[in-house]
C-alpha positions, 0 to 999 in steps of 0.5 A: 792439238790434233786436228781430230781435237780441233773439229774443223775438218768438214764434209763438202757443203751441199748447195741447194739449185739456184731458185728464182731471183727474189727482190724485196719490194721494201728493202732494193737489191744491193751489192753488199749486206752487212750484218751487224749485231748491235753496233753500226749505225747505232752504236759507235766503236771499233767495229762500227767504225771499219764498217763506216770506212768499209761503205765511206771508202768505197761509193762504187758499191751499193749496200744494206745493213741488217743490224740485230738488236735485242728489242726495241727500246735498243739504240736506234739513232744513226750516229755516223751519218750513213753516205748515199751508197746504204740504200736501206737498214733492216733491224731484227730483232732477238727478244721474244717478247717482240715475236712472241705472237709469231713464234707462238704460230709457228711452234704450234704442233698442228701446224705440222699436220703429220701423224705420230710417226711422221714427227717420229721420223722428223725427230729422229732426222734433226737428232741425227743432223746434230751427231752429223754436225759433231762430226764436221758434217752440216749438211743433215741440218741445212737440208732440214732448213732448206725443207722446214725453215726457208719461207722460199723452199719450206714444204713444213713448218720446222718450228711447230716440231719443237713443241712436241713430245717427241721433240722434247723427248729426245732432247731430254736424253741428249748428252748434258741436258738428261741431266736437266729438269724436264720443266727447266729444259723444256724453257731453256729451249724455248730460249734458243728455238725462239733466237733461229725463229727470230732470225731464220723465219723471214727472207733476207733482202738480196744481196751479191755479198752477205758480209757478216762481221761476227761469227754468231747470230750475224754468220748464221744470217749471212750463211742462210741468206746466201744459201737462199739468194745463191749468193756468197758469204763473206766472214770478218772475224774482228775478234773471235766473237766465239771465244769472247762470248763464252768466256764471258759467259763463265766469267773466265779471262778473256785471253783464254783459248776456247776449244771444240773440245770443250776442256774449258767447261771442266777447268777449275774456276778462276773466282772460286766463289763461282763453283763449278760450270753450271749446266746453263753455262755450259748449254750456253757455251756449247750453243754457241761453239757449234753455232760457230761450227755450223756457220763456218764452213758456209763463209767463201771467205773468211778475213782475220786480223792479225796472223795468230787469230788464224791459229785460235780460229782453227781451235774453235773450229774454223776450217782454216786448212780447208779453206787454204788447201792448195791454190785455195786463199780463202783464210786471210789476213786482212787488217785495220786501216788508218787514214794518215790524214785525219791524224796529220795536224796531230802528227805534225804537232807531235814533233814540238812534242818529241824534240821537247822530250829529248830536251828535258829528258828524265824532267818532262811530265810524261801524258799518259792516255787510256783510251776506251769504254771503262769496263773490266775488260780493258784493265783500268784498274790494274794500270791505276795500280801500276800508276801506283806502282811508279808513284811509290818508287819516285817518280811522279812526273807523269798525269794519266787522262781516261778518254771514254764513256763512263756508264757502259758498266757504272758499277765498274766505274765506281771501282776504278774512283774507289781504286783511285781514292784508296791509293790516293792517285786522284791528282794523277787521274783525269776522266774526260768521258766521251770526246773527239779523240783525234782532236786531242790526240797531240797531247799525248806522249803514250797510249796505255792499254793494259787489256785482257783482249783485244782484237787490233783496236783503231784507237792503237792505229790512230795513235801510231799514225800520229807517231805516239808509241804504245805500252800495251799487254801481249793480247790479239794482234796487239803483237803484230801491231806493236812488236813484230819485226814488219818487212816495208815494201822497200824490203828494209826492217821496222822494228817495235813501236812500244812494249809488251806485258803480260795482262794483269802483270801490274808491276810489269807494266809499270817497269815498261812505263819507267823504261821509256820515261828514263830512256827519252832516246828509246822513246824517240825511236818508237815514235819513227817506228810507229808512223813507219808502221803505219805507213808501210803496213795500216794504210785506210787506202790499201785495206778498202781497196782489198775489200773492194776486190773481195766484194767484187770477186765474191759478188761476180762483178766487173772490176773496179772501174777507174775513176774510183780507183784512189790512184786514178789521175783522170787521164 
């Protein structure tokens, strides 16, 4: 694909000059905010766990949250316990029913206090700012914000244009949305006017470093506070929050690649009663991939995962080239790390395991682990058809345990019991809902993750930590995790830790499960493999301490200094 197709080559970004230094008197100024969108403190996963690691790992620096939340009856009990360096936690949020009196202030026309022509001119400048937007050029629209928006800068109130006739006007003849019913359109818009004004319409404490961690709502945040303070933006793309919230938003496989070109709105659809993309889906999606266009080209830095995600980012629109032209680093991989420690009694524990393997050979009962929430995504109820799959060739010495909570989508849960009760696998399958995965983990032969996407999942480190290898599907950076030859530091070669399949590719999974239950030699090679990959390469340690450099480098502060240094010794 074309660099021209992919959109991601922009115009050079145009900072405002520096204002007066502003602090909340409510929220103190902090090294580092990390903006959050409905997760950490308040949700566990993936995320919220490198984010606790991120502000555990390291107490030099000092750090706020802002965590975005649709409304108030959304989760708000800290469940990680947050150490003494997260000075405070600011909660936004999305609803409109939380700001409606605000919002409704704000888009009031009066409040403009410009005549006909004045709003004309106003229109006609935020038209041309989105055509500039299409063409890689962000500034029209960030010096509108810098005008109308930023409660520090603003000489007008933005808001107040999109509820005039001349505003809605325009918008009724841009692109798709001629095609929407003026009284349709007119609501559709309230509904992303209202989000900017939820997130856009107040200052952001201060911060050396606004580090977000999707590239939605949070990147948009963390571009505009960092524009505000004269600060820097720092991306983490665990996933490509993009490409996951359009596909799901048209029902499509989470493995698909989403593109600026927007060929993804005209494919035929995967479910055919769904018919074709409607024109609120497809309002949705270009919402949200321009969104991702804007914001990009704001990020100092932007860290990746896994090598591939830089290849899909780049379709989307990241400015990967840009930001790596020359001597630049500004794209870059950084991964996931595991705490060898926190696995270690699991670990030692797995060696009885694997010397018992090798002794019984094709006669061991194999304890196979699915480790996640139970939602479509992560493929439950193909890897209980492959389960079925192995059950009807012969063998049937294996029991599967499902270690994750059950009611993040019920209905998906009853049809995994109804998968199990049709297939009659009842006494093969055990569900344990949410539990200590680590103190469990040494029971486990395999890690099953038969998903449709993933980024590079804790769960799959802890497990390699505690040398169980993996049979995973070909999505993310499970490659780079389990297939990939890696190069130790010592310059020999650690091969594989497990096997890959293609998602949804039910007997494929289910051969990759009879080559290591028949193969007990092979098996015992992945396990080396998978503690050596660790160790060489996913280490907490070394990724906290490239954070660490990041956020100091970014924020313009001294180096670390020694005794925060893990190595530090005291002399």
């Amino acid at each position: 694909m074309t660099e021209q197709m992919y959109r991601n080559h922009y115009a050079p970004l145009q900072l405002p000059a520096p204002g007066p230094h502003y602090s909340d008197p409510e929220y103190p100024d902090v090294d580092v905010a990390i903006i959050m969108e409905s997760t950490y403190p308040y949700l566990k996963g993936g995320v919220s766990a490198v984010v606790h690691d991120i502000v555990c790992e390291n107490p030099d620096l000092t750090y706020g949250i802002i965590h975005i939340a649709w409304d108030k009856n959304s989760p708000h009990e800290d469940l990680y316990g947050m150490p003494e360096n997260v000075k405070w936690v600011k909660v936004l949020y999305l609803s409109l029913e939380v700001n409606r009196d605000a919002f409704a202030e704000a888009c009031d026309p009066s409040a403009l206090r410009m005549n006909f022509a004045e709003r004309q001119a106003l229109t006609n400048r935020l038209m041309d700012g989105f055509s500039a937007l299409i063409v890689g050029d962000v500034n029209p629209l960030w010096k509108l914000y810098d005008e109308g928006i930023n409660p520090a800068t603003r000489s007008y109130n933005l808001f107040g244009l999109f509820g005039t006739r001349e505003f809605m006007q325009a918008i009724a003849g841009l692109g798709f949305f001629s095609e929407v019913p003026f009284g349709e359109l007119f609501w559709k818009v309230r509904d992303f006017v209202s989000i900017l004004f939820a997130i856009l319409h107040e200052r952001m404490p201060h911060a050396r470093v606004y580090h977000a961690h999707t590239t939605g709502y949070a990147a948009l945040i963390a571009a505009a506070a960092a524009r505000d303070h004269g600060t820097s933006f720092l991306l983490t793309e665990h996933n490509l929050y993009i490409r996951d919230t359009v596909n799901t938003k048209l029902e499509r496989n989470m493995a698909k690649p989403v593109t600026t070109d927007y060929a993804f709105l005209n494919e035929e659809r995967e479910h055919p009663g769904l018919g074709p993309v409607t024109l609120d889906e497809r309002a949705w999606s270009v919402w949200f991939v321009e969104m991702g266009r804007f914001c990009y080209p704001s990020a100092d830095m932007a860290t990746y995962l896994y090598p591939k995600a830089l290849e899909e980012a780049r379709g989307i629109g990241a400015p990967i080239d840009q930001m790596n032209e020359g001597e630049k680093d500004r794209a870059i991989i950084l991964p996931n790390g595991m705490l060898i420690e926190s696995v270690a009694e699991a670990y030692y524990a797995r060696q009885a395991a694997r010397a018992r393997i090798l002794a019984e050979g094709r006669g061991h009962v194999w304890r196979f682990v699915f480790i996640a929430r139970v939602v479509p995504i992560k493929g439950l109820t193909d890897l209980i058809r492959s389960l079925a799959v192995l059950r009807d060739q012969g063998l049937v010495n294996f029991h599967l345990d499902v270690l994750g909570p059950k009611d993040h989508l019920p209905e998906y849960y009853e049809l995994c019991l109804r998968t199990i009760e049709e297939l009659n696998m009842g006494e093969y399958i055990t569900f344990h809902g949410t539990v200590n995965v680590r103190a469990m983990l040494d029971r486990f032969d395999l890690l099953l993750m038969p998903s449709y996407n993933e980024g590079q999942p804790i769960v799959a480190l802890e497990a390699m930590a505690a040398s169980i290898p993996l049979v995973s599907t070909d999505v993310g950076g499970m490659s780079q995790l389990i297939d990939d030859v890696l190069v130790a530091p010592d310059g020999h070669e650690i091969g594989n830790c497990g096997i890959l399949t293609i998602p949804g590719d039910i007997h494929g999974f289910a051969a990759a499960l009879r080559t290591l239950m028949e193969e007990p030699s092979i098996y015992e090679r992945y396990c080396v493999n998978a503690y050596d990959r660790i160790i060489s390469f996913f280490q907490l340690r070394l990724v906290m301490d490239r954070y660490n450099t990041i956020y100091r480098e970014l924020g313009k502060l001294p180096p670390r200094a020694p005794e925060f240094d893990p190595e530090y010794d005291g002399e």
